[in-house]
Legacy VTK file of the C-alpha trace (Angstrom):
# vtk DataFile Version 3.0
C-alpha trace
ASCII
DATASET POLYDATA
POINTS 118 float
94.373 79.585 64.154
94.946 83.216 62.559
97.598 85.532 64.474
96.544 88.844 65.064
99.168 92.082 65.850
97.317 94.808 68.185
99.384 98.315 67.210
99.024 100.405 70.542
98.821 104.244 69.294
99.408 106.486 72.309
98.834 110.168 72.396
102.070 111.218 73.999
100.296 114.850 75.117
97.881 112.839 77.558
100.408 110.248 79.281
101.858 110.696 82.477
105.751 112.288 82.436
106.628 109.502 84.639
105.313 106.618 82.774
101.750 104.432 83.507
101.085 104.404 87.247
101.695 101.112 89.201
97.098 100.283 89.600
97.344 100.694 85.611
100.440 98.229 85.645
98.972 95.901 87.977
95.530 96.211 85.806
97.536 95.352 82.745
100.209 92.433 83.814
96.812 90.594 85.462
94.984 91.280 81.900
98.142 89.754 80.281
98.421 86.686 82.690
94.570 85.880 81.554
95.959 86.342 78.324
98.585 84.234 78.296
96.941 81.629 80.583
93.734 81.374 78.014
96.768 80.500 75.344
96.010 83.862 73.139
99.113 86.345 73.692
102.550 85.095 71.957
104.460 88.088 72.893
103.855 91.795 74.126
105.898 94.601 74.937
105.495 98.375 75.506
108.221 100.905 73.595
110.068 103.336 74.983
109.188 107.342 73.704
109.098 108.866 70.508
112.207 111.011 71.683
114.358 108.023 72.011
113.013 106.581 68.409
114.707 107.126 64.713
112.812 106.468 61.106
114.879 105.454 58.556
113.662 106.585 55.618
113.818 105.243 51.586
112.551 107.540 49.314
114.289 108.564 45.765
116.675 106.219 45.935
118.293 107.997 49.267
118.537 107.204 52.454
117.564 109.411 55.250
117.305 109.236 59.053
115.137 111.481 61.501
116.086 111.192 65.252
112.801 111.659 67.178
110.771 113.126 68.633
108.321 113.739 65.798
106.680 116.838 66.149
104.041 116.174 63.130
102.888 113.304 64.943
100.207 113.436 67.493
99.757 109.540 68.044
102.410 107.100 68.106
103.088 103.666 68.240
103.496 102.637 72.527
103.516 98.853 71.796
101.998 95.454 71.028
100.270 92.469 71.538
100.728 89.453 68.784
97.682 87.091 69.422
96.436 83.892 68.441
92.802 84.084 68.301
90.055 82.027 66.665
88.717 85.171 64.845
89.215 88.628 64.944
86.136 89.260 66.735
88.117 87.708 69.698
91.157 89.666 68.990
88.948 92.969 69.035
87.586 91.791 72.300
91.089 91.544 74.159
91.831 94.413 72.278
88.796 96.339 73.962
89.744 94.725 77.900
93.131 96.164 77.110
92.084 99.574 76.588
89.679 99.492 79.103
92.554 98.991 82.140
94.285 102.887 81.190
92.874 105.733 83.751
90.367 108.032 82.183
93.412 110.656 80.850
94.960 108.235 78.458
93.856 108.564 74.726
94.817 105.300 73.322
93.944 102.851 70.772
94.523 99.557 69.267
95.361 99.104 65.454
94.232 94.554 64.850
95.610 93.252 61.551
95.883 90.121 60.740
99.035 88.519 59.676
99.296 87.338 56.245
100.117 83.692 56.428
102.467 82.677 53.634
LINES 1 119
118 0 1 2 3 4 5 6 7 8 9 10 11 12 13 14 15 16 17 18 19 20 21 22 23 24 25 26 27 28 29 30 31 32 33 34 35 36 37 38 39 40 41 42 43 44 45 46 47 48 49 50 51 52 53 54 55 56 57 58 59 60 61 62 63 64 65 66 67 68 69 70 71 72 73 74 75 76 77 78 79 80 81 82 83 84 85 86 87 88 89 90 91 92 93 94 95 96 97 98 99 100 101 102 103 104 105 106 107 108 109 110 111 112 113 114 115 116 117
């Protein structure tokens, strides 16, 4: 069966100074024990903010490193899900029930890719 990586983007602007709220945790960890129950999710994980992140950078045969946050960027990367689905129209639809458990505010959204097997 084909694994599938959901890329969480997060506008930073619309989420909550003090993190998700516990309903929207509780919505989520039951959404992830259906998940993981109906043999799908591999592994998940939320990131911490863009403040607390650093992009190494290659370019011109130098090195650079930026300490965030990164101003330039509106939406960032808040986590992910790698699936094992039977097609990507499942992984969409997990995809689509996880977005669906964030309050109103949020503007988030799910990047699917398939991973290349060898």
């Amino acid at each position: 069966m084909p694994r599938y990586l959901s890329i969480v983007h997060i506008d930073e602007s619309t989420a909550p100074a003090g993190g998700p709220s516990e309903e929207l945790m509780q919505r989520m960890g039951e959404l992830i024990e259906e998940i993981t129950k109906a043999g799908v999710m591999l592994d998940t994980a939320g990131l911490t903010p863009s403040a607390q992140a650093s992009t190494v950078r290659w370019q011109d045969g130098k090195l650079s490193v930026t300490d965030g946050p990164f101003t330039e960027s509106k939406e960032v990367i808040g986590g992910y899900a790698l699936m094992q689905c039977k097609d990507k129209a499942e992984a969409l639809e997990w995809a689509s029930r996880f977005l669906k458990v964030h309050e109103d505010y949020w503007t988030v959204s799910c990047e699917v890719r398939e991973i290349a097997e060898g």
